[in-house]
C-alpha positions in Angstrom: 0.0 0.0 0.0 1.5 3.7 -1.0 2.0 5.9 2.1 0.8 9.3 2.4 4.8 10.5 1.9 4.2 8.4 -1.8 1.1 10.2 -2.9 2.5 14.0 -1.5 5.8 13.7 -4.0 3.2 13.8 -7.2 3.9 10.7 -8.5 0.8 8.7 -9.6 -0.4 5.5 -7.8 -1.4 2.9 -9.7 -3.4 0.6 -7.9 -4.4 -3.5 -9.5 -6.5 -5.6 -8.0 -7.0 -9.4 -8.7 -10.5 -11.6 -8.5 -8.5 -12.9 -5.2 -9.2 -9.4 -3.8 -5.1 -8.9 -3.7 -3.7 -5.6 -4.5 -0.7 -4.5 -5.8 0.7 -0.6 -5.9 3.3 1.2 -8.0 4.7 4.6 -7.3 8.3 5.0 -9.2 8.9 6.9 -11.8 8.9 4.3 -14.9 5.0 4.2 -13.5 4.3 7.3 -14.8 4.4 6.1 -18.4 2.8 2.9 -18.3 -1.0 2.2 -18.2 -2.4 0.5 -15.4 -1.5 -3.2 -15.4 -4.5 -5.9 -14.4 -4.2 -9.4 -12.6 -6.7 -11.7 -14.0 -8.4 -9.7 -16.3 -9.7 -7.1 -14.0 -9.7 -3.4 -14.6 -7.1 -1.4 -12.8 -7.3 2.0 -11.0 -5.3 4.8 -11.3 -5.0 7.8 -8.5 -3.3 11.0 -9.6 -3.2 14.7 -7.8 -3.8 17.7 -9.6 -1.7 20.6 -9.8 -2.8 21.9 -6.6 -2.7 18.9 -4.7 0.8 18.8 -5.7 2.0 22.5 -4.8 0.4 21.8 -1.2 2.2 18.8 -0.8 5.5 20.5 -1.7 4.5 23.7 0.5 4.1 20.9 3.2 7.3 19.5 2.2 9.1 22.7 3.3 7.5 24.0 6.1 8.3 20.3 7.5 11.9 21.0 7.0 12.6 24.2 8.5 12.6 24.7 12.5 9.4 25.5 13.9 10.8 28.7 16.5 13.7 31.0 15.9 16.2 29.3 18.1 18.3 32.1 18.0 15.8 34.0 19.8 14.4 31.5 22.2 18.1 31.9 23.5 18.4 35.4 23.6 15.0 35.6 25.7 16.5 32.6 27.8 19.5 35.0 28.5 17.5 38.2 29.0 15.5 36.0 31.6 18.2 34.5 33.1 19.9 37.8 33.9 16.9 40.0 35.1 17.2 42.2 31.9 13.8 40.5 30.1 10.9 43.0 30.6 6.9 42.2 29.7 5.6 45.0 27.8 2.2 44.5 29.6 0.3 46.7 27.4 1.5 45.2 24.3 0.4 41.4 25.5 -2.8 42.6 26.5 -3.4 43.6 23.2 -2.3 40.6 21.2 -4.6 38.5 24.0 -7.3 40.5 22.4 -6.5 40.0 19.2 -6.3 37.1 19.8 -9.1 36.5 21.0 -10.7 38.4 18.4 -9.7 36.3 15.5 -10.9 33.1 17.2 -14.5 35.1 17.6 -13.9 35.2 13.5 -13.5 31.1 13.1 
C-alpha cells in the first residue's frame, strides 16, 4: 500500500486488483508512463493529484523541513530572563490576548 509520503511527491499510484481481492501498488517513476496493469483480467485503477494537490504537498514539504521557532531567539529571551534584563511589555500582550481572542470570535 502507497504511504501518504508516496502520494505527496506527485507521482501517480497505480493501484491492480486481482478476483483474489489482492492488490498491488506502483509509485516509481517508470510508473508514470505505463498504463495501469490488471491481474486476471480485472480493470485497474489509477489515482493521480492535480496541480494543486501537488504544490500543497510541496508547500508541506518545506515548512516540514525548517525549525518550527527562531532558536536564535528563544536563546536570547532565555538569557534576557536569566539575567533579570527581560521585561513584559504588559500593554502590548494585553493587546495581542485580544487580538487574539478576536480572530478566534472570527472562526
Amino acid at each position: 500500500m502507497a504511504s501518504i509520503d508516496q502520494l505527496r511527491s506527485g507521482q501517480p499510484m497505480t493501484t491492480t486488483r486481482s478476483n483474489q481481492g489482492n492488490v498491488s501498488s506502483s509509485t516509481s517513476g517508470a510508473a508514470k508512463n505505463q498504463q495501469p496493469t490488471s491481474l486476471g483480467g480485472s480493470k485497474g485503477d489509477a489515482v493521480s493529484l492535480s496541480t494543486q494537490g501537488k504544490a500543497v504537498g510541496q508547500i508541506h514539504q518545506q515548512l516540514a523541513a525548517e525549525p518550527s521557532f527562531d532558536s536564535a531567539k528563544v536563546a536570547a529571551i532565555k538569557d534576557a530572563i536569566s539575567n533579570g534584563s527581560y521585561v513584559v511589555d504588559a500593554e502590548k500582550l494585553a493587546s495581542n490576548m485580544m487580538k487574539f481572542e478576536d480572530e478566534l470570535r472570527g472562526l
